[in-house]
C-alpha positions in Angstrom: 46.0 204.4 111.9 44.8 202.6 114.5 47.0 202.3 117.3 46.6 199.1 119.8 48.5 199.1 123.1 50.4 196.3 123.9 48.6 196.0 126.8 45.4 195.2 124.9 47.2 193.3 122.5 48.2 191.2 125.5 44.2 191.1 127.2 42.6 190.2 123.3 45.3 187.2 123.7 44.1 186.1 127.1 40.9 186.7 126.5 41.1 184.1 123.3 43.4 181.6 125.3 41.0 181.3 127.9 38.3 180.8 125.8 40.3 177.9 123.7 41.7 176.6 126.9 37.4 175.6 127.8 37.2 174.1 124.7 40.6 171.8 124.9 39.7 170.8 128.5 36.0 169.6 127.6 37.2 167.7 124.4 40.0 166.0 126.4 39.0 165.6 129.6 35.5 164.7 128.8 34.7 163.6 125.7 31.3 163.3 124.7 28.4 163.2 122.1 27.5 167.0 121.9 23.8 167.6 121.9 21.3 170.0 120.2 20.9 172.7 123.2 24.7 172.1 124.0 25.7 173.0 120.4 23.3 176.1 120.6 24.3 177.2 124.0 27.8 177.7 123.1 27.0 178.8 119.8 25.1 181.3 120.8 27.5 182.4 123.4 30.6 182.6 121.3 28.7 185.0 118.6 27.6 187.4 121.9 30.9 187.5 122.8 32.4 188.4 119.3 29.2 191.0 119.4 30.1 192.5 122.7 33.7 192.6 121.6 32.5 194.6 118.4 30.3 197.2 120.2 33.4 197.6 122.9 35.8 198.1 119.7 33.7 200.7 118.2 33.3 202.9 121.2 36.9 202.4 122.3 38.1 203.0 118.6 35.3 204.9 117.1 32.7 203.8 114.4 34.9 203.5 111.1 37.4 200.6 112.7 34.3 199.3 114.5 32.4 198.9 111.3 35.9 197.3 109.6 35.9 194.3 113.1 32.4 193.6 111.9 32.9 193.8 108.4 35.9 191.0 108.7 34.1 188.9 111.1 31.6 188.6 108.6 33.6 187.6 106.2 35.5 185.2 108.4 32.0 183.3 110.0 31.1 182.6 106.3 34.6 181.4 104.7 34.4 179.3 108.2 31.3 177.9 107.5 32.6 176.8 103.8 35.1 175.0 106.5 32.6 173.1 108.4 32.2 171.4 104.9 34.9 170.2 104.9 35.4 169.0 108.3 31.8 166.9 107.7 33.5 165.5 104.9 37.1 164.4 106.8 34.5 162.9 109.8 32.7 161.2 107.3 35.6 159.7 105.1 37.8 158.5 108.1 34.5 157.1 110.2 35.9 159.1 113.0 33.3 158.3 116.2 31.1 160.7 117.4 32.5 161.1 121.1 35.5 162.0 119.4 34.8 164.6 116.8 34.5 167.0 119.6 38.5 166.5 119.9 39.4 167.0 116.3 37.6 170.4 116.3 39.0 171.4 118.8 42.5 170.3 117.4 41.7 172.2 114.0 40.9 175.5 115.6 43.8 175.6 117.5 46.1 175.0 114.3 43.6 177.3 112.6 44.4 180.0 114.9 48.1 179.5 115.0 48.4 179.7 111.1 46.3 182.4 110.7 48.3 184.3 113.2 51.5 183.8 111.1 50.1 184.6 107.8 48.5 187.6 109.5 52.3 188.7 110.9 53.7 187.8 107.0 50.3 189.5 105.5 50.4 192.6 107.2 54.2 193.0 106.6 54.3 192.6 103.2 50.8 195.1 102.9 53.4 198.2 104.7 56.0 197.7 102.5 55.1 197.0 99.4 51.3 198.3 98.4 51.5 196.1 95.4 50.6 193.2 97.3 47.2 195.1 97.4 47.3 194.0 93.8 48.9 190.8 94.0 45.9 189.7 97.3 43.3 191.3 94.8 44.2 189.2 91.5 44.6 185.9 94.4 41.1 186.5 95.8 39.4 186.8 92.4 41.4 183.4 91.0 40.1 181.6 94.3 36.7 183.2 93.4 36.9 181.9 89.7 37.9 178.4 90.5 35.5 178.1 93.7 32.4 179.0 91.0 34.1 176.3 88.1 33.9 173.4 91.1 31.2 174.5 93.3 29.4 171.5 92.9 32.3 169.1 94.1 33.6 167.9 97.4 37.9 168.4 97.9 39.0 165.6 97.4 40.1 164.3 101.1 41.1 160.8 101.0 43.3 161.7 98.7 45.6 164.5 99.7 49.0 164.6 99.1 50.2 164.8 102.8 47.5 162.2 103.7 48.8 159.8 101.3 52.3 160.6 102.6 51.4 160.0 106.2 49.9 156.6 105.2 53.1 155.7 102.7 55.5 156.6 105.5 53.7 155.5 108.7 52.6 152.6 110.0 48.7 153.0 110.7 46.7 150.7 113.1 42.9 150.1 111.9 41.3 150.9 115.0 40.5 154.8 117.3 41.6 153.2 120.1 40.1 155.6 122.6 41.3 158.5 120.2 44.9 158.0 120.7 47.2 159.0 118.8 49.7 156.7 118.7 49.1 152.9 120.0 51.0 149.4 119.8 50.0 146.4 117.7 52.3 143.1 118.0 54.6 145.0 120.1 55.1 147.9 117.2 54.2 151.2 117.7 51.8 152.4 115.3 49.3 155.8 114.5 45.9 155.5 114.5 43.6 156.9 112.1 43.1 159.9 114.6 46.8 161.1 113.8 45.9 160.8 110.3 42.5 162.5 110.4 44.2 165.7 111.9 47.2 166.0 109.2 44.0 166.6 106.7 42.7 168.8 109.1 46.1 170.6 109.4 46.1 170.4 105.8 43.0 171.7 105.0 43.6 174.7 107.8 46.7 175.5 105.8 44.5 176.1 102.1 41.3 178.4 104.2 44.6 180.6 105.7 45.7 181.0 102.2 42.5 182.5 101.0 41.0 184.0 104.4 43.6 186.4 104.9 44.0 187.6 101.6 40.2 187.8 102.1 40.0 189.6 105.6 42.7 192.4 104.8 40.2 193.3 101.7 37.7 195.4 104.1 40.8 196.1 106.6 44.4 196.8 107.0 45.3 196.6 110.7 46.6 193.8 111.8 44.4 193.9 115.0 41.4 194.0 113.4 42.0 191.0 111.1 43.4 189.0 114.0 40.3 189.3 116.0 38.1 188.9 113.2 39.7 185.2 112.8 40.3 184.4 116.3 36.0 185.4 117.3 34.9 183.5 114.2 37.0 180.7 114.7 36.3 180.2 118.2 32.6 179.5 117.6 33.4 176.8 114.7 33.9 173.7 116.9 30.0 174.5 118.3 28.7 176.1 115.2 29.5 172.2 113.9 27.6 170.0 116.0 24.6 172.7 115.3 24.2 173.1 112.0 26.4 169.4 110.5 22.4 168.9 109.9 21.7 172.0 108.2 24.6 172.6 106.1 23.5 170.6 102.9 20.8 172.3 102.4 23.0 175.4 101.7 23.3 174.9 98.0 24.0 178.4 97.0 27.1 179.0 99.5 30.2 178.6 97.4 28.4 180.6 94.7 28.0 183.4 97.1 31.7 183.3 98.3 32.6 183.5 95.1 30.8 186.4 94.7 32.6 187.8 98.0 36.0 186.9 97.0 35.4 188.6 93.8 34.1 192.0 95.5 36.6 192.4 97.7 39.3 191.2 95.0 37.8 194.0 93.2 38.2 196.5 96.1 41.9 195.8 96.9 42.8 196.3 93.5 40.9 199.3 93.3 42.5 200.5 96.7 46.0 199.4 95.2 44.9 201.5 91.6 43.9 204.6 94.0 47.4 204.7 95.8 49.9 203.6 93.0 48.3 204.8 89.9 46.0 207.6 90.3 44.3 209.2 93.7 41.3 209.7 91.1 40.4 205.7 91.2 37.5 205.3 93.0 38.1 203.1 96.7 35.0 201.4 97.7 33.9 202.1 101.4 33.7 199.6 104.3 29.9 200.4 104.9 30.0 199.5 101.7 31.7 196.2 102.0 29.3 195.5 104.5 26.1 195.9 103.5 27.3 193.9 100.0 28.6 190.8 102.1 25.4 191.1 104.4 23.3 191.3 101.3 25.1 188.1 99.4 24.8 185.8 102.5 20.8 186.8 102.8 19.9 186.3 99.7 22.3 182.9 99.5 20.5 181.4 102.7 17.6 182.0 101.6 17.8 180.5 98.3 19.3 177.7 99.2 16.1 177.4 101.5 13.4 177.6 98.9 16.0 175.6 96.9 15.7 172.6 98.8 12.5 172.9 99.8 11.4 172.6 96.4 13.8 169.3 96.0 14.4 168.1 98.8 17.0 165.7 96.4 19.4 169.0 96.0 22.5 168.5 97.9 25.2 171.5 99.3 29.0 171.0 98.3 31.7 173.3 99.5 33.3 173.4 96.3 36.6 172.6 95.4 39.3 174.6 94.0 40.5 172.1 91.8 39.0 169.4 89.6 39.6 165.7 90.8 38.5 162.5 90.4 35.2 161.0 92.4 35.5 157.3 93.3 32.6 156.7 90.7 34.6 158.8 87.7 36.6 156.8 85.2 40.1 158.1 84.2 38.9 159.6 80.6 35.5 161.6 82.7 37.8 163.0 84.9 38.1 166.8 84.3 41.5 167.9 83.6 42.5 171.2 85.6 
């Protein structure tokens, strides 16, 4: 087991509050169109830190939990790429201004990190007292994995979410940013802008990747530490990772194929882990080297591709798949795939 002080509990917790705390006071205090070399810089920076965190982890902890911090953040950068999909898509369906998308990262992290937490706390809980949820995480992953591969060529469907549309039935919304406000007054009445609504789909949207991430992470590791960093250091480099690659990321074609392909293996390997412990010691358990080498493998051979994909035709476009079927504005009640 691996035991974590809580004096290092407290110093990982700093350490990621301080690093937040940059992030909220250049998207609020000084927002701004974020450039190419920006973008990289920080990009580049936030994935040296999660690396120096990784090495410092394995020598302080020894190789096997080091190898499980790298394993996770692995799986955590890609399912958070999946993200940036989806946060493309909310930009682009609520015409949110570019000196302002800076902001609503930033927001989305946050609430990223704060659900995460919780379902972390709930996740690990349930994992120590009852190693069927082994089973139950397994069976979830592998659904996920299933549907994910059925939709992979859709977008979610945004614009219509079910606490979007409630927002907009129960609130009053102005048609204007209005300096990315939140709230403003039209005729004397107070009203939300379209910035309160963009980050309830946000919130929404951060609720659905918990759901399936953590499930996800706890696959190649079962300390609560370990998964907790592994979120927080991928997480932390999404709001950059955007403005760098929001270019880029169509041309990913093959990316919610190979997280299905993830979410499978490692639904696999937690019901194997829950068979080996509950059924019989004989079941085989796949290593975390394993794990590794498998997700490095998938997201190799999906980048590149995609790559030749596009570059082939050039008219191919990514989608970060959808785990239900819906209706596109162009689809006609009876051409609408039932779920």
């Amino acid at each position: 087991m691996l035991e974590i002080t809580a004096l290092t509990w407290v110093l990982t917790v700093a350490l990621i509050i301080a690093l937040l705390a940059v992030d909220l006071v250049m998207a609020w205090l000084r927002p701004h169109r974020v450039g190419f070399a920006e973008a990289t810089a920080w990009s580049v920076g936030y994935v040296l830190v999660a690396i120096l965190f990784g090495v410092w982890f394995s020598m302080q902890y020894g190789g096997q939990f080091g190898t499980e911090y790298f394993a996770g953040y692995l799986v955590e950068k890609s399912l958070s790429v999946d993200n940036l999909f989806v946060f493309v898509i909310i930009m682009t369906t609520f015409a949110v201004p570019e000196e302002h998308q800076h902001k609503v990262l930033t927001f989305g992290i946050v609430l990223a990190l704060i659900m995460r937490a919780i379902f972390i706390a709930v996740g690990a809980t349930l994992l120590s007292l009852f190693s069927v949820m082994f089973l139950i995480f397994g069976l979830l992953l592998i659904y996920t994995a299933v549907q994910l591969f059925r939709h992979r060529d859709e977008d979610p469907d945004v614009e219509n979410n079910a606490v979007v549309n409630a927002a907009r039935r129960f609130l009053p919304v102005s048609n204007e940013y209005v300096g990315g406000k939140l709230t403003t007054r039209v005729d004397g009445r107070r009203m939300v802008t379209p910035m309160f609504i963009v980050l309830i789909a946000i919130g929404s949207v951060d609720l659905l990747f918990a759901l399936d991430s953590i499930p996800a992470v706890f696959g190649v590791t079962s300390e609560a530490y370990i998964v907790f960093t592994a979120n927080a250091f991928a997480l932390l480099g999404l709001r950059a990772l955007f403005f760098l690659v929001k270019g880029l990321l169509e041309r990913l074609v093959y990316l919610s194929t190979g997280l299905a392909l993830i979410l499978v293996f490692i639904g696999a390997k937690l019901i194997l882990h829950w068979a080996h412990v509950d059924i019989d010691e004989r079941v085989p358990e796949i290593p975390t080297s394993i794990s590794l080498i498998v997700i490095i493998a998938v997201l190799a051979v999906v980048t590149v591709a995609s790559l030749i994909k596009t570059r082939r035709d050039p008219t191919a476009k990514a989608h970060p798949g959808s785990l239900r079927a819906h209706r596109s504005p162009v689809d006609s009640p009876e051409s609408t795939t039932e779920q």
